[in-house]
C-alpha positions as CSV (number, residue, x, y, z in Angstrom):
1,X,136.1,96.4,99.2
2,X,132.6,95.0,97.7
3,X,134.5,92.1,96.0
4,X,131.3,92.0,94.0
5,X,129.9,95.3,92.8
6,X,127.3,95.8,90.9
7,X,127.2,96.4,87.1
8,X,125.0,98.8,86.5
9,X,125.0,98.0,83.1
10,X,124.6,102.0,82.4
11,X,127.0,104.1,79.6
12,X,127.8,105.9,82.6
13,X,130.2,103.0,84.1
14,X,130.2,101.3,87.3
15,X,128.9,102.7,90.6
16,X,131.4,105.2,91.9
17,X,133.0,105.9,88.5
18,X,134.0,109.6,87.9
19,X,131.6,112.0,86.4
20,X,134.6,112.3,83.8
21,X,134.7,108.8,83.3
22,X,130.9,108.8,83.1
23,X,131.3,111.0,79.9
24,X,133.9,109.2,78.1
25,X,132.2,106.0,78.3
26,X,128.7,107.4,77.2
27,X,130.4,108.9,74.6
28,X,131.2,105.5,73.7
29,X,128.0,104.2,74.6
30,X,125.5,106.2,72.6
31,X,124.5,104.4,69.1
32,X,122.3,105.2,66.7
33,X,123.6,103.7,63.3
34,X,121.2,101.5,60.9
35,X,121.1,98.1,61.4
36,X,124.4,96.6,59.8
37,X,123.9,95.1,56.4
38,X,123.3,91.3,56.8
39,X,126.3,89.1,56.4
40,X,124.8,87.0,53.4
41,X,122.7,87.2,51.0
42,X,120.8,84.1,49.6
43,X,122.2,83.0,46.7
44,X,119.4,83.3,44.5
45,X,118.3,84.8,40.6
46,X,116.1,86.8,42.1
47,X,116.7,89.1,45.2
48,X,112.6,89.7,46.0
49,X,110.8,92.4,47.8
50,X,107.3,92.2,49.2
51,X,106.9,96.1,48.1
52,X,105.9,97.7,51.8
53,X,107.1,99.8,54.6
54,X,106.9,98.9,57.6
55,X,107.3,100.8,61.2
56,X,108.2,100.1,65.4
57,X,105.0,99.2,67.5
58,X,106.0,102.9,69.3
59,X,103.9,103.9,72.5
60,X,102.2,106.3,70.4
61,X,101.7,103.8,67.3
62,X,100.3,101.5,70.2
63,X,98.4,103.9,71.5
64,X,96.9,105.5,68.1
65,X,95.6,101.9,66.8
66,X,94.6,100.7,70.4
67,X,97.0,98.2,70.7
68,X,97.9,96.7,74.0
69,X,101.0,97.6,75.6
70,X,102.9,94.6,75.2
71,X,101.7,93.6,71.3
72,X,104.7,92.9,69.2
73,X,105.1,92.7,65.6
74,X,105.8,96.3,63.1
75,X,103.4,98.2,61.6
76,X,103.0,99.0,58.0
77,X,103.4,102.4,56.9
78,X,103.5,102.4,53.5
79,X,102.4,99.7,50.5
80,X,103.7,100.3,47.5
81,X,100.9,100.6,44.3
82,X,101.2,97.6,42.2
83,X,103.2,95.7,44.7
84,X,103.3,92.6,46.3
85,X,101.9,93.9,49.0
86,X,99.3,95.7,47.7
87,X,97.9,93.0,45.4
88,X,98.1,90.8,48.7
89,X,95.2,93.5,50.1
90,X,97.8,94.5,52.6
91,X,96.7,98.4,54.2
92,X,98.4,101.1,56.1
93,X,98.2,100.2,59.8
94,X,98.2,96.7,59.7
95,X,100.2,94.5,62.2
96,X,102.4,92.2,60.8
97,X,103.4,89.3,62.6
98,X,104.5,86.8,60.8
99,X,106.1,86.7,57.2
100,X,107.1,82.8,56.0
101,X,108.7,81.1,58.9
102,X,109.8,84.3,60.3
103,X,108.0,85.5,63.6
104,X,107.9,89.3,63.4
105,X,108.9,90.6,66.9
106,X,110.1,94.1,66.2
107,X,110.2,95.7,63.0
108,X,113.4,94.7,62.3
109,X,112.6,91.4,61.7
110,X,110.0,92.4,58.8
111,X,112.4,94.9,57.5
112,X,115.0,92.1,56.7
113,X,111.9,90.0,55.6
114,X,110.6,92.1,52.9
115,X,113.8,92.7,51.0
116,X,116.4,90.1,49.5
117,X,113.8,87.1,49.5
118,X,113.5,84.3,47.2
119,X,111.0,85.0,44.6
120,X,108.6,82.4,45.6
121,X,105.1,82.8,47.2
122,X,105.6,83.3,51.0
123,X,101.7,83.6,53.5
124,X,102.0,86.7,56.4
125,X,99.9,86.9,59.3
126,X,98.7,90.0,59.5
127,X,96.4,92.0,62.3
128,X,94.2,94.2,61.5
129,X,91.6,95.7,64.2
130,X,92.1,93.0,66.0
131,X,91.6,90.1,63.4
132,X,93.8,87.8,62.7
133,X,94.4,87.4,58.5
134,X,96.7,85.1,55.9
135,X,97.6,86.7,52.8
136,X,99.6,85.0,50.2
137,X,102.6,87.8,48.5
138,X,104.2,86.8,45.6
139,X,107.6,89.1,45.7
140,X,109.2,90.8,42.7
141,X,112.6,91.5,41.5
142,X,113.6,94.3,43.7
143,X,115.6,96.7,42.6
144,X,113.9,97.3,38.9
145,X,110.6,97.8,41.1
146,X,112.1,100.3,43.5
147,X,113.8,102.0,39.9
148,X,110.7,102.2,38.5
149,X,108.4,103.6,41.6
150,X,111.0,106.1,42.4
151,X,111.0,107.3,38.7
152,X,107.4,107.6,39.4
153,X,108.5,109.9,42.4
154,X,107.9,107.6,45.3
155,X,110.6,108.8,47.9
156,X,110.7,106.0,49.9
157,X,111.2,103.7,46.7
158,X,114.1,106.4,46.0
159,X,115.2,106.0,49.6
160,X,115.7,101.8,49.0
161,X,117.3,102.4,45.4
162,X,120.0,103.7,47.1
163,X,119.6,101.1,50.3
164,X,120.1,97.9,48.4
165,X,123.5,98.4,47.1
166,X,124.1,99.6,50.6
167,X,122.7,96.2,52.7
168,X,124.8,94.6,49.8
169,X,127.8,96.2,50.2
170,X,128.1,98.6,53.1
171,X,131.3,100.5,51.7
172,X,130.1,101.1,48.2
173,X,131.2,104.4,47.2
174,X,128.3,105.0,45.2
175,X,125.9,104.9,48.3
176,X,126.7,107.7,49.2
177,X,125.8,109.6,45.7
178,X,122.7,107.5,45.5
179,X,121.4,108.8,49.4
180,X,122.5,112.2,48.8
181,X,120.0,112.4,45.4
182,X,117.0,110.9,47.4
183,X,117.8,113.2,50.3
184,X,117.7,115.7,47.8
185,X,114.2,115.0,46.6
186,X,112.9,114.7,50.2
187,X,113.2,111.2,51.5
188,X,114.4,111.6,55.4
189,X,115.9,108.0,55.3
190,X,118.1,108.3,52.5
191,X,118.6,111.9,54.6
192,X,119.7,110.3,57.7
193,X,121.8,107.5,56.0
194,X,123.8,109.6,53.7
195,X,124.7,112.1,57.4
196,X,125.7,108.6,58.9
197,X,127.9,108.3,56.1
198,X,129.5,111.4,56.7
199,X,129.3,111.4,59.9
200,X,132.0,108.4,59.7
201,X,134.3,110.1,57.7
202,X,136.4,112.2,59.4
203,X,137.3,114.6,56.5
204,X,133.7,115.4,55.9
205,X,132.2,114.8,59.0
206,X,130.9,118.4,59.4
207,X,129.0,117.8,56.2
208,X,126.6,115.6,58.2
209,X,125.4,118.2,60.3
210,X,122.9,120.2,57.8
211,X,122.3,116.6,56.1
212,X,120.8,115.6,59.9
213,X,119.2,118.3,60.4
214,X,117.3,118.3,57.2
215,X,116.7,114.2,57.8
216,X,115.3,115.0,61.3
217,X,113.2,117.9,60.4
218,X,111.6,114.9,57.5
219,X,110.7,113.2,60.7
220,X,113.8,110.6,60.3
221,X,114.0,109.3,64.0
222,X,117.3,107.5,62.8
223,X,118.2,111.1,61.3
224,X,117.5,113.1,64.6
225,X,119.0,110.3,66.9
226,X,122.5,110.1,64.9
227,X,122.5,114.3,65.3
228,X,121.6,113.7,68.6
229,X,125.2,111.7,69.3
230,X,126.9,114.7,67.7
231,X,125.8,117.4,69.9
232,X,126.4,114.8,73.1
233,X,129.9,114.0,72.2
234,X,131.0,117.3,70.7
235,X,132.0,115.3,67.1
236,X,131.5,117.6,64.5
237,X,129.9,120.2,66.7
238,X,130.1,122.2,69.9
239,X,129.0,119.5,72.6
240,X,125.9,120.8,73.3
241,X,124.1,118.7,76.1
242,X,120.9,120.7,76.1
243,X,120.2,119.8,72.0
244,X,121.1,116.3,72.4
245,X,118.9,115.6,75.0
246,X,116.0,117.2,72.7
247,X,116.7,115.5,69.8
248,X,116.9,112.3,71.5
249,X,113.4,112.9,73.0
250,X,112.2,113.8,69.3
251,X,113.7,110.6,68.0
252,X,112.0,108.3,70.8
253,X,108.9,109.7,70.0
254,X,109.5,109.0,66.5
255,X,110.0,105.4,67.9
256,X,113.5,104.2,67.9
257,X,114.9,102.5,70.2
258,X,118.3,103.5,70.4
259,X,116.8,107.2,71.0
260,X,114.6,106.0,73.7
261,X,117.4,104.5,75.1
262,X,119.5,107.6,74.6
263,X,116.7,109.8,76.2
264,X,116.6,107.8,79.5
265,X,120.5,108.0,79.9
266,X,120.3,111.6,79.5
267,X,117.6,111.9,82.0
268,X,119.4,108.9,84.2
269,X,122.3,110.9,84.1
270,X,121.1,114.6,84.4
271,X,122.8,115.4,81.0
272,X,120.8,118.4,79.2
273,X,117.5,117.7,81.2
274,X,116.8,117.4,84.8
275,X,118.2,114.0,86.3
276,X,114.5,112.1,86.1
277,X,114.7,108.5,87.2
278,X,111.3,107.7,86.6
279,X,111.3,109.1,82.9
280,X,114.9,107.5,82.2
281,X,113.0,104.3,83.7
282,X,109.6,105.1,81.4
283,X,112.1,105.5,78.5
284,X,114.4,102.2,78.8
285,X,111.5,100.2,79.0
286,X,110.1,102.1,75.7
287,X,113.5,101.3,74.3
288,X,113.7,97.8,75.6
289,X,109.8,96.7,74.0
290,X,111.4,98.2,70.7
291,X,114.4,96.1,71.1
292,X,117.4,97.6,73.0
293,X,119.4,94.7,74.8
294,X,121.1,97.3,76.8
295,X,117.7,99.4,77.9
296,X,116.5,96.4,79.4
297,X,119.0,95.9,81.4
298,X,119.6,99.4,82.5
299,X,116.3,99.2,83.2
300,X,116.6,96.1,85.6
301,X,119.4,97.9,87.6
302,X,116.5,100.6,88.3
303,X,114.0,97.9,89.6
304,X,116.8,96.5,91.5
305,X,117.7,99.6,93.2
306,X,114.0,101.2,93.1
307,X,114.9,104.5,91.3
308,X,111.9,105.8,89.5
309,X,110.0,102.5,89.7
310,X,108.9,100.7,92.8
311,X,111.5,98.0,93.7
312,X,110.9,94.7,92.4
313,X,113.7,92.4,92.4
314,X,112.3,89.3,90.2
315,X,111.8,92.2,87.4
316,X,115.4,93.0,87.7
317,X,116.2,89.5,87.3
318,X,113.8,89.0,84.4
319,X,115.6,92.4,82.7
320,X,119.0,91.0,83.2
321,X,117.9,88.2,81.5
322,X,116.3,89.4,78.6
323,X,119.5,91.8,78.4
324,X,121.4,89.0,78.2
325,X,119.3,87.3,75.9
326,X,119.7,90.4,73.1
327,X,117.5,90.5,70.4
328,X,117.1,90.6,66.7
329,X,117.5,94.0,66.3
330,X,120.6,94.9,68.1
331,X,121.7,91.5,70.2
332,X,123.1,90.6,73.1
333,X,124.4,92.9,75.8
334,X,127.2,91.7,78.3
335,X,126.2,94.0,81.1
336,X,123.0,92.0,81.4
337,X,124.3,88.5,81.6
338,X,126.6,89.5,84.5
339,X,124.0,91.1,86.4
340,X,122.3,88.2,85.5
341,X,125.2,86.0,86.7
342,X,125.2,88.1,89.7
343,X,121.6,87.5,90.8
344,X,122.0,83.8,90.5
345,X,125.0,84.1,93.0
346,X,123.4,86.5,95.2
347,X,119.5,85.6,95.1
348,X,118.6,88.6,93.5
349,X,115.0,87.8,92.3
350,X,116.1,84.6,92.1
351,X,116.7,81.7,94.1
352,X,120.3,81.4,94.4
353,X,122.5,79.1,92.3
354,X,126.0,79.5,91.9
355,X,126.5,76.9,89.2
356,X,124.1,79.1,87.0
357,X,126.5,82.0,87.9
358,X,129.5,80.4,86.8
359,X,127.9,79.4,83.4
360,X,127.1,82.9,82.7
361,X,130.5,84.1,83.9
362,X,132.2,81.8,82.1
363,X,130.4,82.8,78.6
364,X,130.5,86.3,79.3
365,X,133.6,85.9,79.8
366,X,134.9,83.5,76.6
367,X,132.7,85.9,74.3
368,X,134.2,87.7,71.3
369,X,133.5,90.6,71.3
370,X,130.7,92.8,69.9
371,X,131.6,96.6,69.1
372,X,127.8,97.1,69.0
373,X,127.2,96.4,72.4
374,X,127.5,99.1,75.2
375,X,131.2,98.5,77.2
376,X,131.3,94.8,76.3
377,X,135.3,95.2,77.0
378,X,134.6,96.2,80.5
379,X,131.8,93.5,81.3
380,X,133.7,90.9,80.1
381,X,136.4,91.3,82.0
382,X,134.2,92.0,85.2
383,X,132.4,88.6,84.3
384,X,136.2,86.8,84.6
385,X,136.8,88.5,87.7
386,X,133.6,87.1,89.1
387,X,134.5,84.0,88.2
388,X,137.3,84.2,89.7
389,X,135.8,85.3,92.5
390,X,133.6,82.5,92.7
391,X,136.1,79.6,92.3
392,X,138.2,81.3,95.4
393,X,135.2,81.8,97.5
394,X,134.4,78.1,96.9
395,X,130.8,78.3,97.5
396,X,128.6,76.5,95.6
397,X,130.7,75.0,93.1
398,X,134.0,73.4,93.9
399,X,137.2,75.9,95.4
400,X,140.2,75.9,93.1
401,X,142.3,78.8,94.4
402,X,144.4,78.3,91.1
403,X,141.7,79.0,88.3
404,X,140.3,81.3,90.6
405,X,144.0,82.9,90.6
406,X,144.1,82.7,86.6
407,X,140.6,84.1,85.7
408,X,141.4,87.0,88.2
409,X,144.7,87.9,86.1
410,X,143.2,87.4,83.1
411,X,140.3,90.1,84.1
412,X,142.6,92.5,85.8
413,X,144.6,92.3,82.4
414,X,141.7,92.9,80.5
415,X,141.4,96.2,83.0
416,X,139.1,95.3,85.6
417,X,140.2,96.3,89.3
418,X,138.1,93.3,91.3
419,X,140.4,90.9,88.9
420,X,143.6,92.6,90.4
421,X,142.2,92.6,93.7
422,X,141.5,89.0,93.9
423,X,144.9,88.4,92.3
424,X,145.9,90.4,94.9
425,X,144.7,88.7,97.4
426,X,145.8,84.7,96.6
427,X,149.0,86.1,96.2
428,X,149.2,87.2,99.6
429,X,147.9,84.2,101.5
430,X,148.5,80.8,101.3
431,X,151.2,78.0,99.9
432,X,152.4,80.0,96.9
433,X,151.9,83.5,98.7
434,X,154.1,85.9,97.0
435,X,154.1,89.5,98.5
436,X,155.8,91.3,95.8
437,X,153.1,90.1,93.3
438,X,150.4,91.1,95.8
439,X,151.9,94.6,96.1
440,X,152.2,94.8,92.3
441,X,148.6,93.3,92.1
442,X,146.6,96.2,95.0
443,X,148.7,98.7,93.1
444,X,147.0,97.9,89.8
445,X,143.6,98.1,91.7
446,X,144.3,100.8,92.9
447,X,145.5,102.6,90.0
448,X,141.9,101.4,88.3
449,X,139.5,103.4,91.5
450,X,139.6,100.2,93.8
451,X,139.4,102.1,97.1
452,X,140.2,99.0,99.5
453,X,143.7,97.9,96.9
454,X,144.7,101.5,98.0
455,X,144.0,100.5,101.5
456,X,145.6,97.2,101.5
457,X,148.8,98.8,99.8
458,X,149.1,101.4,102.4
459,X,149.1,98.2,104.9
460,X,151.9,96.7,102.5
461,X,154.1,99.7,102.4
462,X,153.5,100.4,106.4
463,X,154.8,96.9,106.7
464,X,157.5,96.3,104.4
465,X,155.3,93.6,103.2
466,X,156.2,93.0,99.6
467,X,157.5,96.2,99.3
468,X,160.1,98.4,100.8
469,X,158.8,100.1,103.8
470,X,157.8,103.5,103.5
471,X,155.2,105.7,106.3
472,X,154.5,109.0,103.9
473,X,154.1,106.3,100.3
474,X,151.4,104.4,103.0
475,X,149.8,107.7,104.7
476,X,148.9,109.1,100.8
477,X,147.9,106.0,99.8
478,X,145.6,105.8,102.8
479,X,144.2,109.5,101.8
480,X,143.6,108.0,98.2
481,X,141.9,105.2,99.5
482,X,139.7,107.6,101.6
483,X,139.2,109.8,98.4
484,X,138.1,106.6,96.7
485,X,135.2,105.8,99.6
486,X,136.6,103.2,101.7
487,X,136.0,104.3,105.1
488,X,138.5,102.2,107.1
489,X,141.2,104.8,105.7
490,X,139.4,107.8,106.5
491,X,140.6,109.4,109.8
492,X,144.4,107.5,110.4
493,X,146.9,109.2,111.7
């Protein structure tokens, strides 16, 4: 067994996982909801808006203002006439990079920025053919602004009429009523919100399919993305790989991330396209500059392994790290801190250092958590296992055979198979070696795909090791193992 396999970090599972498993957990994996609503609002008389849109920094935004590749910040798509904005000189096309003492990395981070502010005079840096400019925006009370602007028949304004009560309140019931009328008058947000909506709700979940449709036809990116997860995991629909994979495309080019990211594991993957490596690779790094934690890490395993992309192992490194690292838009993702963790321990692009390794492990492993983020069950038990792993091996930081025994059960309980193996094995060797548990231990490895815990049974059951002895139990278990790719089975009488 490779005590220490590689996360790929991918929806599709770990290396060697079943093409069935591969499409349960990208089931799970694709996401294309809204940002949540924020936890708190500032307590304040006031709840201000700065009175613009704003957009990604897209490869084809980029591309259309002549922006470098690698320029952050969001665009402005729309200011609103009489706004804050407006009367600030603010334009279509600028780049907005700072607002207050809020850095705007992805647009995101202006979005939150412009809505649910103070109503106090806030400067924003702003970019505009290349020069650099401070304006001064004095924000008004939001909602009678956006009431006002969509009477005048500004859809967008409709559109965040109905959003406010929404980042207020996520389940308020009238939401849904107040998307569904700006849908109505043509405003492919509200449009792809109110299909989210009803996309959740299992009694009305086919609703959201025309609702989709219309919000991606608007040119909704959020709209055709969310459709997209439909047709790829048959919900509300016939599973249909061949759509999802072209409304995916649609929505990355429309600049979301989660699409983008979406589009490369389809292409990754082989799923409604052909299987493309260097256009899954050209799309998680899309997705990754416009803020997927989880496309930059699936896009590190590529460098790592040198699929699509030329191999370059300090980029994989530098991935896993900024996988790990998250972002503002949708946050940390566990799959790249234990690549990352894994790197450290095994010099992957990266001198090695096993104390770093364990400090990753160890976080990865203590996290709560996130339902956002991409099989963070999985990866955080893998990263207690390779704790585990690294306390028994004793290499680099000090051997304790007994927290690397407790990590180990604690990942294989969490359903991790290298956990159960390890367990596995300081069961069967040493002062407190207890064959029974080690028996029980391969046979819960094995049960989880682990080829070698198959193997190592078999020995057991040959043997009477732990377990009563039994030649045809060992001879099938040795066939699984084969099955499962561990050669040292293959061929035994």
């Amino acid at each position: 067994m490779d005590n220490l396999p590689v996360n790929t970090g991918r929806a599709s599972g770990w290396i060697g996982a079943l093409f069935a498993l591969a499409l349960m957990a990208f089931a799970t994996g694709c996401s294309t909801a809204p940002p949540k609503p924020a936890t708190s609002v500032p307590a304040v008389r006031c709840r201000g808006t700065l009175g613009l849109e704003v957009g990604p920094l897209s490869r084809e935004v980029r591309k259309k203002l002549g922006l470098l590749a690698d320029s952050k910040g969001a665009v402005v798509t729309s200011v609103y006439p009489g706004g804050p904005a407006a009367n600030a000189g603010i334009r279509e096309n600028d780049i907005l990079e700072r607002i207050g003492g809020t850095a705007i990395v992805f647009d995101c981070d202006a979005d939150r920025a412009a809505y649910n502010r103070a109503c106090e005079p806030a400067t924003a840096m702003i970019r505009r053919g290349g020069i650099e400019m401070e304006v001064t925006l004095v924000p008004v009370d939001q909602l009678p602004f956006f009431e006002k602007a969509c009477d005048g028949g500004n859809l967008d304004a409709c559109f965040r009429k109905a959003w406010l009560p929404w980042d207020r309140k996520h389940e308020d019931p009238r939401t849904l009523e107040l998307f569904e009328s700006a849908c109505k008058a043509g405003s492919g947000e509200a449009c792809a919100y109110e299909g989210l909506q009803l996309s959740e709700n299992p009694e009305r979940a086919g609703d959201s399919v025309p609702v989709l449709q219309r919000a991606c036809e608007l040119q909704s990116a959020g709209g055709c993305a969310t459709l997209g997860f439909l047709y790829a995991t048959g919900k509300a629909v016939a599973k249909d790989d061949k759509r999802a994979a072209a409304l995916y495309r649609k929505s990355c080019e429309l600049g979301d991330a989660q699409g983008c990211y979406n589009a490369g594991l389809m292409s990754d993957d082989g799923r409604g396209v052909k299987e493309d490596a260097a256009r899954a690779a050209a799309d998680y790094d899309e997705a990754c500059e416009l803020g997927s934690a989880t496309a930059c890490t699936n896009l590190g395993f590529l460098y790592e392994r040198g699929r699509g992309v030329r191999q370059d192992r300090a980029q994989a490194f530098a991935l896993y790290e900024r996988g790990c690292a998250g972002t503002s838009c949708l946050g940390s993702n566990l799959g790249g801190c234990v690549n990352a963790g894994r790197a450290y321990r095994d010099g992957i692009g990266v001198a090695v250092n096993e104390e770093k390794a364990a400090l990753i492990f160890r976080e990865a492993c203590d996290r709560k958590q996130n339902e956002d983020d991409i099989h963070a069950a999985e990866n955080g038990a893998r990263a207690c296992s390779l704790l585990g792993g690294l306390y028994i091996a004793g290499d680099g930081i000090p051997k304790d055979l007994e927290q690397g025994r407790d990590f180990s059960v604690l990942g294989c309980d969490r359903g991790d198979s290298f956990g159960c193996f390890n367990a596995a094995v300081c069961f069967n060797s040493g002062a407190g070696a207890d064959p029974a548990k080690a028996a029980a231990y391969f046979e819960r490895a094995c049960k989880l795909g682990d080829g070698e815990s198959c193997h190592e049974l078999a020995a057991a059951y040959r043997k009477g090791n732990g377990v009563q002895r039994d030649a045809a139990r060992a001879k099938a278990l040795e066939k699984q193992a084969c099955d499962l790719g561990f050669a040292a089975s293959c061929g035994r009488k």
